[in-house]
C-alpha positions in Angstrom: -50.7 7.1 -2.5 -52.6 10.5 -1.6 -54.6 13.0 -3.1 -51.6 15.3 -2.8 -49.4 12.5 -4.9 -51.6 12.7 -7.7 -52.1 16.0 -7.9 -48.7 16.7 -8.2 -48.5 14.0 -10.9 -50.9 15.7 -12.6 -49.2 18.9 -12.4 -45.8 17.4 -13.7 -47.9 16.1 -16.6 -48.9 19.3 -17.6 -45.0 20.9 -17.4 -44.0 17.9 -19.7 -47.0 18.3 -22.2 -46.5 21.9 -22.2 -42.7 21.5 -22.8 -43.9 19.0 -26.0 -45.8 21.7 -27.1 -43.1 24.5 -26.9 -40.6 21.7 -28.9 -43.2 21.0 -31.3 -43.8 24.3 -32.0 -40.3 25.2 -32.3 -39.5 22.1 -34.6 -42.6 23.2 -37.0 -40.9 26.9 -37.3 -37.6 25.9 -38.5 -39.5 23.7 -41.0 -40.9 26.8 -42.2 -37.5 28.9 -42.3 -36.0 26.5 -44.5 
């Protein structure tokens, strides 16, 4: 494995938590609609 491997890793990582977030986020504001 190389530098390059990880750091893409790491980059997916941060797609997937950000994606978390978005759903998370969206989840929460139809809580609040209802």
């Amino acid at each position: 494995m190389t530098w390059a491997d990880l750091f893409d890793r790491a980059e997916g990582y941060d797609a997937d938590e950000q994606r978390v977030s978005d759903t998370l986020a969206r989840r929460r504001e139809d809580a609040t609609d209802e």
